[in-house]
N, C-alpha and C positions, 0 to 999 in steps of 0.2 A: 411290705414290698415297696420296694423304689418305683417313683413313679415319672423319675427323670427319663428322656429319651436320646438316646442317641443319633445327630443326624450325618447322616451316611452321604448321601449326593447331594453335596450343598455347590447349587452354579455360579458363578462369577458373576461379578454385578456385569451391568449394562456400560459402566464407562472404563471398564477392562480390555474389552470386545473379545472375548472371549479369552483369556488368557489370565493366568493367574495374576492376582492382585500383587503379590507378594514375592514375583521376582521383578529384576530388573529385564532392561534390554542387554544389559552387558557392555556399556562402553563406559570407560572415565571422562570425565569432564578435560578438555586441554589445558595449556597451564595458563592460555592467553584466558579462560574463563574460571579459573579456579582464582579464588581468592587468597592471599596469604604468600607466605616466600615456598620458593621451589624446594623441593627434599632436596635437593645437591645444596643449599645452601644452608641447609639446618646440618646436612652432616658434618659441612668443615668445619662448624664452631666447636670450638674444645671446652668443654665439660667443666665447670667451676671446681667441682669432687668428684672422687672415684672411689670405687670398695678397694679392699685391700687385697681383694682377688684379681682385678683390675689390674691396680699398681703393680703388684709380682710378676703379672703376665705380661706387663707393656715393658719394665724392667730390667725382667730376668732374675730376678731375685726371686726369693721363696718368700709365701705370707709369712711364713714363721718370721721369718728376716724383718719382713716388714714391723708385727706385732712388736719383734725386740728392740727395735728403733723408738718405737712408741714407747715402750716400757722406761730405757732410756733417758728418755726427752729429746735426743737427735733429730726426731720428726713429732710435729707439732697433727693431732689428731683431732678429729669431731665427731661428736657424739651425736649421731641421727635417732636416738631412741634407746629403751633400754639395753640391747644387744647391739646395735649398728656402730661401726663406726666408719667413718670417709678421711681421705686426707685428699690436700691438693696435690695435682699433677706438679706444680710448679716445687713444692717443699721435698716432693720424692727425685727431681730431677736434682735438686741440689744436694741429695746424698751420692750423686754420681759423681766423684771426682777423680778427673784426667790427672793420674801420674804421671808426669814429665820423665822423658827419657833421655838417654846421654847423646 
């Protein structure tokens, strides 16, 4: 037989005051006290790489589309690991090119 116990009504320390240890109050810090840049400025930086699910969706093109470029050599690829690969936003905007009209 196990001679472990189970403890059932365990109270909260004394410098909780009564209240669970392990939640918060629930407010975030403001941004005049948070350290570090604001989230609105993390999200307008643009992304060094992107999947190739990414690139098709920002696009319009199909991954396939994308993959055959790669295949290709059209669009220049990187290899993130045995499966992954990324390319720049900047090498897939230059497969967009504006046909001049009469």
């Amino acid at each position: 037989m196990s001679t472990w116990k189970k403890t059932v009504n365990r109270q909260p320390t004394s410098t909780t005051n009564g209240k669970s240890p392990f939640r918060t109050t629930g407010s975030m810090p403001s941004a005049k006290i948070r350290k570090g840049p604001l989230m609105t400025t993390l999200a307008t930086t643009r992304r060094q790489y992107e999947s190739l699910a990414e690139a098709a969706e920002r696009t319009g093109l199909s991954a396939r589309t994308i993959r055959r470029r790669i295949a290709t050599g059209n669009l220049p690829a990187y290899r993130c690991g045995p499966r992954v690969l990324r390319v720049k936003p900047e090498d897939v905007d230059k497969l967009m090119v504006r046909i001049p009209t009469a």
